[in-house]
PDB file with SEQRES, HELIX, SHEET and CRYST1 records, atoms N, CA, C and O in Angstrom:
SEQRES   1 A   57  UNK UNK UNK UNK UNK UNK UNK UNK UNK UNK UNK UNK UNK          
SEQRES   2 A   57  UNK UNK UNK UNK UNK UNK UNK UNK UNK UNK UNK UNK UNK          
SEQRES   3 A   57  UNK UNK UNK UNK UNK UNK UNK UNK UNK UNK UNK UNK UNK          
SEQRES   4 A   57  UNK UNK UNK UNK UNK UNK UNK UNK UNK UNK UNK UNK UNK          
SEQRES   5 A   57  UNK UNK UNK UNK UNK                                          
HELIX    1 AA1 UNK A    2  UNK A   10  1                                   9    
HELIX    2 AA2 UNK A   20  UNK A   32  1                                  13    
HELIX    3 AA3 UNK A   34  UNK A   36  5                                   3    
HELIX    4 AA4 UNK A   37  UNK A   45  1                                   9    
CRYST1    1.000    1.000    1.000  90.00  90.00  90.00 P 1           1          
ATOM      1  N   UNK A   1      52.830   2.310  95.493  1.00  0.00           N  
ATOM      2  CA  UNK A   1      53.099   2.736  94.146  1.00  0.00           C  
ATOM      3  C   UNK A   1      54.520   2.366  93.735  1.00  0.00           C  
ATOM      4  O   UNK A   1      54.453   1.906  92.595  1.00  0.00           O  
ATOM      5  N   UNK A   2      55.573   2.369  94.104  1.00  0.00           N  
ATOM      6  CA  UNK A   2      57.037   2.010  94.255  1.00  0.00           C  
ATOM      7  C   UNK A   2      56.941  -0.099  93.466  1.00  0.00           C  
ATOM      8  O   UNK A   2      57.422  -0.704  92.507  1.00  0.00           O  
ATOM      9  N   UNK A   3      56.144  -0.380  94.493  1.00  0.00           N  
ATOM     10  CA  UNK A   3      56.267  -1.333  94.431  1.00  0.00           C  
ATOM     11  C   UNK A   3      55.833  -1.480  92.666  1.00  0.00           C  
ATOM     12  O   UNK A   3      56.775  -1.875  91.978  1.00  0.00           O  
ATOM     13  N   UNK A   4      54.658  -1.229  91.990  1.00  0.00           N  
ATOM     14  CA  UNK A   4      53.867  -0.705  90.232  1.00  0.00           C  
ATOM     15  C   UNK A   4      55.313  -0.873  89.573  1.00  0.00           C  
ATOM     16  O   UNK A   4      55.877  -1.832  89.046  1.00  0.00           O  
ATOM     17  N   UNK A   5      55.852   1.070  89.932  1.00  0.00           N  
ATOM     18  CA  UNK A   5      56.704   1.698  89.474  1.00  0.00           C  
ATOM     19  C   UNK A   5      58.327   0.383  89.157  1.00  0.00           C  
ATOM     20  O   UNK A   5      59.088   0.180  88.211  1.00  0.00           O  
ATOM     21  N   UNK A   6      58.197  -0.076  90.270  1.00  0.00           N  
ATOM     22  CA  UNK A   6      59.474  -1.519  89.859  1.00  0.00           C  
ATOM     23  C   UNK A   6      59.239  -2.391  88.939  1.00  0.00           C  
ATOM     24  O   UNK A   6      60.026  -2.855  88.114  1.00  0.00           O  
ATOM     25  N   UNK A   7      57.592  -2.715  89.170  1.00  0.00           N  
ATOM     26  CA  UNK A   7      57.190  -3.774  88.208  1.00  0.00           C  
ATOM     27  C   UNK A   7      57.137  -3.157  86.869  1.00  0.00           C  
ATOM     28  O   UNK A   7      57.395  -3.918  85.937  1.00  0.00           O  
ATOM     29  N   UNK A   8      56.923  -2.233  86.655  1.00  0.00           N  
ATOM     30  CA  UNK A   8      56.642  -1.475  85.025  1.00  0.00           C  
ATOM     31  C   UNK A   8      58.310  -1.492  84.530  1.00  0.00           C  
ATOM     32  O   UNK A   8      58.598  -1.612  83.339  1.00  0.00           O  
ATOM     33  N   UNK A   9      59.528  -1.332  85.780  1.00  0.00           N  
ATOM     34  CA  UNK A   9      60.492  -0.803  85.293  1.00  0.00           C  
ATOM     35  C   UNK A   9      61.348  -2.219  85.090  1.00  0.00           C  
ATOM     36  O   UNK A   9      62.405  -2.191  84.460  1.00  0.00           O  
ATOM     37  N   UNK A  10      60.794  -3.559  85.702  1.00  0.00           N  
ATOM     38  CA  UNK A  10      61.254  -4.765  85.167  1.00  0.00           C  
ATOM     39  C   UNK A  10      61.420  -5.157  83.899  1.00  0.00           C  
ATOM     40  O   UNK A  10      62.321  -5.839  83.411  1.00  0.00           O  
ATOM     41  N   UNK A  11      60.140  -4.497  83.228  1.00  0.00           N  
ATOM     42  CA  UNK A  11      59.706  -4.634  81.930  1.00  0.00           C  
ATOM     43  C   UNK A  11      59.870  -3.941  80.988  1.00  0.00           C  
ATOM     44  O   UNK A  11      59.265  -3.974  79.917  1.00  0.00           O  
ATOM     45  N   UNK A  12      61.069  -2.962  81.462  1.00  0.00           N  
ATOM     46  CA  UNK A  12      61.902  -2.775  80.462  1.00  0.00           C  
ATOM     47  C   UNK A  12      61.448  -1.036  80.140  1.00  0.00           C  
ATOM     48  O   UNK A  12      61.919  -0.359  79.226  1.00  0.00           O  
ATOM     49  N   UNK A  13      60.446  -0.585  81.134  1.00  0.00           N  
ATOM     50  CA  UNK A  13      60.838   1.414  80.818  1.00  0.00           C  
ATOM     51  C   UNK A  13      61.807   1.556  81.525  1.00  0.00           C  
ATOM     52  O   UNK A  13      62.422   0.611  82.020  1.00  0.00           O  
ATOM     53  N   UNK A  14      62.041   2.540  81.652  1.00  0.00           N  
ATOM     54  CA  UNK A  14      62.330   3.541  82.578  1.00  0.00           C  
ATOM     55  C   UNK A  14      61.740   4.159  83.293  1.00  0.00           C  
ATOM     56  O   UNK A  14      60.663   4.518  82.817  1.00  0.00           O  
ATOM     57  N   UNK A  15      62.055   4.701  84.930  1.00  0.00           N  
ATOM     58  CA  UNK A  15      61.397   5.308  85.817  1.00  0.00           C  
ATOM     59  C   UNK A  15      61.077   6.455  85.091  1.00  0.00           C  
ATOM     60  O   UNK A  15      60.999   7.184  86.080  1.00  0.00           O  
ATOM     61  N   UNK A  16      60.852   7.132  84.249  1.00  0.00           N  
ATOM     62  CA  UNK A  16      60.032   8.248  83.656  1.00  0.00           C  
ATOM     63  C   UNK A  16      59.143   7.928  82.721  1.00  0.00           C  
ATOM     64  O   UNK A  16      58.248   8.734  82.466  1.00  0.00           O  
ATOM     65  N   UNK A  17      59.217   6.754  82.071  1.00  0.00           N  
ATOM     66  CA  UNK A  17      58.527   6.326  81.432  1.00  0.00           C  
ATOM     67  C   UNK A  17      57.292   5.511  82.477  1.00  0.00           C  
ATOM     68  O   UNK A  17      56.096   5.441  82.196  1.00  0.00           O  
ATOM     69  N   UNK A  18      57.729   5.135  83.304  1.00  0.00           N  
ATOM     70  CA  UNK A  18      56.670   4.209  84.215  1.00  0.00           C  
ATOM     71  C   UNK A  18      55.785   5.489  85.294  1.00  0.00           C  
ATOM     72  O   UNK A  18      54.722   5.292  85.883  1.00  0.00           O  
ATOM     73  N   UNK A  19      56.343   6.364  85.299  1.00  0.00           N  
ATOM     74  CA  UNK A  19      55.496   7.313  86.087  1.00  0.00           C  
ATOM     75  C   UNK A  19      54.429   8.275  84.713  1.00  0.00           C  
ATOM     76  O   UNK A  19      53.618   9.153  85.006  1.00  0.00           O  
ATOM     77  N   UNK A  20      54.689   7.868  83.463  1.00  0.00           N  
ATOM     78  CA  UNK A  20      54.053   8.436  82.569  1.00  0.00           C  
ATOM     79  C   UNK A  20      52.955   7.572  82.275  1.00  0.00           C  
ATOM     80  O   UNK A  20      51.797   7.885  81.995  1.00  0.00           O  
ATOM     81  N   UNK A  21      53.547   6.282  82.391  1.00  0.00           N  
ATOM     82  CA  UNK A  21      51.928   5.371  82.140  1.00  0.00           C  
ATOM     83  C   UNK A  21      51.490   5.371  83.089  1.00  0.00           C  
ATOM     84  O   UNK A  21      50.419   4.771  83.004  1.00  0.00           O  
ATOM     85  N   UNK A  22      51.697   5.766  84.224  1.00  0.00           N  
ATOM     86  CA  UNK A  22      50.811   5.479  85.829  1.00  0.00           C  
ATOM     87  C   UNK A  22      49.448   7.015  85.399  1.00  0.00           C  
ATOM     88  O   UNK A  22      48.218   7.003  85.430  1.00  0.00           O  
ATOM     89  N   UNK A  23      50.363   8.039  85.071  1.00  0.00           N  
ATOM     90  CA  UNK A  23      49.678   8.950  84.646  1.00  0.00           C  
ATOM     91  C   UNK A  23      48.737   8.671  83.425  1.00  0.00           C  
ATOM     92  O   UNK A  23      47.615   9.121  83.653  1.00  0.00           O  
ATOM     93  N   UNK A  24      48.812   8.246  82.558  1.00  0.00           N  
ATOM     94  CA  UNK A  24      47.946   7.817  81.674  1.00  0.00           C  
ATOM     95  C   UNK A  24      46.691   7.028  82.148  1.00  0.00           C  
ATOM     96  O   UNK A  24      45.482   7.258  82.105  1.00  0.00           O  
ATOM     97  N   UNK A  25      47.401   6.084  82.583  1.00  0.00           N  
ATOM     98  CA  UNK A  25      46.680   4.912  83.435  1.00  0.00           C  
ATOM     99  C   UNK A  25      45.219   6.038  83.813  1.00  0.00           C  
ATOM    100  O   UNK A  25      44.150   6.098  83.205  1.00  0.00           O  
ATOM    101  N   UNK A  26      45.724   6.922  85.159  1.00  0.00           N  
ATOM    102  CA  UNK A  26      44.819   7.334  86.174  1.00  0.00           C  
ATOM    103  C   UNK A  26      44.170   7.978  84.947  1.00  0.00           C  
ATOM    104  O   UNK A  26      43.268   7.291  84.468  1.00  0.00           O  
ATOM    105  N   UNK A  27      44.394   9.028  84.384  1.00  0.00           N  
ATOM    106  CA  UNK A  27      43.672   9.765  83.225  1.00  0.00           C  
ATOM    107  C   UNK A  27      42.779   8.966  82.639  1.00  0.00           C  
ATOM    108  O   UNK A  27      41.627   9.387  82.524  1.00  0.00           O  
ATOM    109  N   UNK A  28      43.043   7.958  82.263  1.00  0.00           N  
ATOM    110  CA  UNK A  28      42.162   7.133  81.583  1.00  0.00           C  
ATOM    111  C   UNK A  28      40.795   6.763  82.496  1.00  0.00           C  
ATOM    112  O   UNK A  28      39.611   6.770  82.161  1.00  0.00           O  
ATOM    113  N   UNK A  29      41.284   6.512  83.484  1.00  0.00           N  
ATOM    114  CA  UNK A  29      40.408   5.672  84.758  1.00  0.00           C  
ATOM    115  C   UNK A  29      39.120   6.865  85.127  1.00  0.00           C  
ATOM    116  O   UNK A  29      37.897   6.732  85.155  1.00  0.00           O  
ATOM    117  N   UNK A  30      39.896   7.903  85.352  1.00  0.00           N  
ATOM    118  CA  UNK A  30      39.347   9.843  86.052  1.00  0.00           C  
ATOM    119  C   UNK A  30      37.621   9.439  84.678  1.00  0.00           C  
ATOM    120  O   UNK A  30      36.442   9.392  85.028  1.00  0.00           O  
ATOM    121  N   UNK A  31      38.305   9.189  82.905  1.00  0.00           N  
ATOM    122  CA  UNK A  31      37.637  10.100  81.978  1.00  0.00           C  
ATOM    123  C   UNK A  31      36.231   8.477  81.996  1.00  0.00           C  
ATOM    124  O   UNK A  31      35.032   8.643  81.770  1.00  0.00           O  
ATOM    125  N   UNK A  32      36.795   7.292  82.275  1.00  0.00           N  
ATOM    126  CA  UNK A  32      35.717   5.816  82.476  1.00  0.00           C  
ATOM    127  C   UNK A  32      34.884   5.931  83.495  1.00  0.00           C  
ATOM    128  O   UNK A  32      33.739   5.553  83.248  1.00  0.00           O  
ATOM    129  N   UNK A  33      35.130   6.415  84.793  1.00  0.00           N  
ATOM    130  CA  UNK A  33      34.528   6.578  85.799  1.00  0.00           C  
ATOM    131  C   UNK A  33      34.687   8.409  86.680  1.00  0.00           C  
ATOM    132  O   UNK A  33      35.064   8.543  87.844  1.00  0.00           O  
ATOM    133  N   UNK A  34      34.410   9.232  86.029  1.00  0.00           N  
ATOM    134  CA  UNK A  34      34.105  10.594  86.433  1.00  0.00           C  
ATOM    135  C   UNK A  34      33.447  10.556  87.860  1.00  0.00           C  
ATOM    136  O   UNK A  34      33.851  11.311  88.744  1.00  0.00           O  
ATOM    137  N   UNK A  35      32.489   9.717  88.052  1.00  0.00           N  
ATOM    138  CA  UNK A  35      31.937  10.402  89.603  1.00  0.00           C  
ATOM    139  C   UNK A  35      32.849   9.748  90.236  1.00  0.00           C  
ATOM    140  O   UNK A  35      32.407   9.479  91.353  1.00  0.00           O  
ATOM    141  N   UNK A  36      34.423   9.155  90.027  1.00  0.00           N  
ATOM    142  CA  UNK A  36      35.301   8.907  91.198  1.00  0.00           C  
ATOM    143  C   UNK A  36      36.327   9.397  91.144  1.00  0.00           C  
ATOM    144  O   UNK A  36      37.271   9.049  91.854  1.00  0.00           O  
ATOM    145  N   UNK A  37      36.385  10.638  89.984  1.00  0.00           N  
ATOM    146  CA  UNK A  37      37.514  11.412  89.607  1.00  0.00           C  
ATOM    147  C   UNK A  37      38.345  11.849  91.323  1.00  0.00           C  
ATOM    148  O   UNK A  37      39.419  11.428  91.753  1.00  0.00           O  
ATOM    149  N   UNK A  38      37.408  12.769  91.953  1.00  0.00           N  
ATOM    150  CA  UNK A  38      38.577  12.999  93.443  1.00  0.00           C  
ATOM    151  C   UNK A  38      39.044  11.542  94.316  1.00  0.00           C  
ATOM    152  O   UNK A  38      40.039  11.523  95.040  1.00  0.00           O  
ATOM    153  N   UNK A  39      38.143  10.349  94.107  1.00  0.00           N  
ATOM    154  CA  UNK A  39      39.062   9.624  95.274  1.00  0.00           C  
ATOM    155  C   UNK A  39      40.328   8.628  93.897  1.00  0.00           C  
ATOM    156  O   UNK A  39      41.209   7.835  94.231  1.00  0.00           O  
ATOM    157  N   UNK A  40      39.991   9.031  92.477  1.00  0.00           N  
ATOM    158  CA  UNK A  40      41.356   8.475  92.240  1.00  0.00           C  
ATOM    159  C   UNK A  40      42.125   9.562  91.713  1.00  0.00           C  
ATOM    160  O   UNK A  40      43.100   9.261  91.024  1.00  0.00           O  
ATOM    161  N   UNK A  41      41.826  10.954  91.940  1.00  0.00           N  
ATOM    162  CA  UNK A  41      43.034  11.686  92.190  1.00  0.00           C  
ATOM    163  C   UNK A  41      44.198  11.832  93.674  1.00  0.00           C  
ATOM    164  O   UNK A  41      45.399  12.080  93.787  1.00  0.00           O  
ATOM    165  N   UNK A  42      42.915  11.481  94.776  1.00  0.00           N  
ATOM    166  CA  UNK A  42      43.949  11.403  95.963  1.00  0.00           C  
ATOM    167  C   UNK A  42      44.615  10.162  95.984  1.00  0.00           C  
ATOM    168  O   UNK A  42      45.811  10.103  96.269  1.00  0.00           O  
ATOM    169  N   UNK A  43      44.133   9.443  95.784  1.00  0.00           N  
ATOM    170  CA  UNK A  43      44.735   7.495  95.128  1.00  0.00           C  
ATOM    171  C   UNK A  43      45.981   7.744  94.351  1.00  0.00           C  
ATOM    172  O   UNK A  43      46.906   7.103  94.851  1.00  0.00           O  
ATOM    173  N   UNK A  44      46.273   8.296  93.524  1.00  0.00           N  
ATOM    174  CA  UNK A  44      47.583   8.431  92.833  1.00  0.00           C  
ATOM    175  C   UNK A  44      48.173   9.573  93.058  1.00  0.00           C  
ATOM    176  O   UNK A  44      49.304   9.702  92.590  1.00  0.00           O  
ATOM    177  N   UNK A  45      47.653  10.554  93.727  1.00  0.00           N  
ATOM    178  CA  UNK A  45      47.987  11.548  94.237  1.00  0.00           C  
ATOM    179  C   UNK A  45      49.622  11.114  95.370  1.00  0.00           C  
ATOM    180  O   UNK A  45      50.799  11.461  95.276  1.00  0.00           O  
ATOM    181  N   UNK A  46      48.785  10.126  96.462  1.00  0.00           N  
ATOM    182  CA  UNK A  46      49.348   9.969  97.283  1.00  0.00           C  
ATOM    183  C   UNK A  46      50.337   8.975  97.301  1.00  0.00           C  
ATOM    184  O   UNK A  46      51.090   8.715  98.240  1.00  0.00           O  
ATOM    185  N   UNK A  47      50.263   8.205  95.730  1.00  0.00           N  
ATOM    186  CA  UNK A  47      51.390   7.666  96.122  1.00  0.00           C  
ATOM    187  C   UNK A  47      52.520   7.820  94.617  1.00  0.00           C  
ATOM    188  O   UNK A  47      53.369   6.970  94.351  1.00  0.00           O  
ATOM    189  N   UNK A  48      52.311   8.896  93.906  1.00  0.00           N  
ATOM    190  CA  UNK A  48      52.555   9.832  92.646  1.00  0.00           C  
ATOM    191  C   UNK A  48      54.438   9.834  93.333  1.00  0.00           C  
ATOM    192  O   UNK A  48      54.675   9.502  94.495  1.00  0.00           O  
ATOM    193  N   UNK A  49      55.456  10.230  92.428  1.00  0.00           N  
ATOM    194  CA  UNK A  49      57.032  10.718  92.860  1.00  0.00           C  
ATOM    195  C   UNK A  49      56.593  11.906  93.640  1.00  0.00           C  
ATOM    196  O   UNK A  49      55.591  12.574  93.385  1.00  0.00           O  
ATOM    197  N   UNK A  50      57.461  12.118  94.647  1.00  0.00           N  
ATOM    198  CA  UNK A  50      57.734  12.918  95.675  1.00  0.00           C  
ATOM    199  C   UNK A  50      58.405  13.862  94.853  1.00  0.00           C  
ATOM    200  O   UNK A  50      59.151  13.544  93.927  1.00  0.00           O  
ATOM    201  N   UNK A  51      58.096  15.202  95.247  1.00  0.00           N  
ATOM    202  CA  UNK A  51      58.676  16.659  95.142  1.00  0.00           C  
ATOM    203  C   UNK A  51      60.154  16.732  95.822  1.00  0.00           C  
ATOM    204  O   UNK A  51      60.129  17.274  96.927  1.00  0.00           O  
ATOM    205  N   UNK A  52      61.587  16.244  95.334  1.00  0.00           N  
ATOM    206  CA  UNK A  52      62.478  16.560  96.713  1.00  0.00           C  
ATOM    207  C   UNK A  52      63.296  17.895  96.851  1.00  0.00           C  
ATOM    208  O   UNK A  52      64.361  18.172  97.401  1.00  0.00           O  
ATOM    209  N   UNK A  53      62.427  18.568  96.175  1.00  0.00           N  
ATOM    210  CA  UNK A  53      63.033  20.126  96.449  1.00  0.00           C  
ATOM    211  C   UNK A  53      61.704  20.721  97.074  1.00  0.00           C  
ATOM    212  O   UNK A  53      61.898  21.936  97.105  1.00  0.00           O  
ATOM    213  N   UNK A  54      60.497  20.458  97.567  1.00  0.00           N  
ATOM    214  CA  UNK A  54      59.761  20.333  98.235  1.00  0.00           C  
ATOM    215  C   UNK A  54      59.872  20.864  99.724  1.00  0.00           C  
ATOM    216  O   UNK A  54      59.653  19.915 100.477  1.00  0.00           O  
ATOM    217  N   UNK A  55      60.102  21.901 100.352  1.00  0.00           N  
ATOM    218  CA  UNK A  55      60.554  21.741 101.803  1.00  0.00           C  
ATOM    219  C   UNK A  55      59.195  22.018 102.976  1.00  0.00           C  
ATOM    220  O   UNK A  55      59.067  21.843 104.188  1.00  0.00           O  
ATOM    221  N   UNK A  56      58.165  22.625 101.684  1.00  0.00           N  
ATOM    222  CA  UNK A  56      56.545  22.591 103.038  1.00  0.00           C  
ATOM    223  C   UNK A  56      55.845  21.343 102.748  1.00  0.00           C  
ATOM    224  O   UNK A  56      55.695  20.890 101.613  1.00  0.00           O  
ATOM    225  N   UNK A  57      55.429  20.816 103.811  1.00  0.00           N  
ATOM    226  CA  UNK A  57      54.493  19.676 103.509  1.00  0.00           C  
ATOM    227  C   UNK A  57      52.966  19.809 103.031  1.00  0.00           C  
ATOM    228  O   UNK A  57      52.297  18.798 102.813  1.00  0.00           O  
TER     229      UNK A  57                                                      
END                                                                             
């Protein structure tokens, strides 16, 4: 995802702006294909910004 997140931010967002279309993105994807809503919530789930005030895993 890092790797997306650089390419979106080449092009001129910003890292908050590029984690907002990733979110859109998946939303969009969840409401086109519903019976794969959980494996592309763990799909962007897992590679979504890290929590770094986060201290349980």
């Amino acid at each position: 995802m890092d790797d997306l997140i650089k390419r979106l931010m080449a092009q001129g967002l910003t890292e908050e702006q590029a984690y907002k279309a990733i979110e859109v993105i998946k939303n969009f994807t969840k409401e086109k294909f519903p019976i794969f809503s959980g494996a592309i919530d763990k799909l962007f789930d897992k590679y979504g910004p890290k929590e770094d005030d986060d201290f349980m895993p």
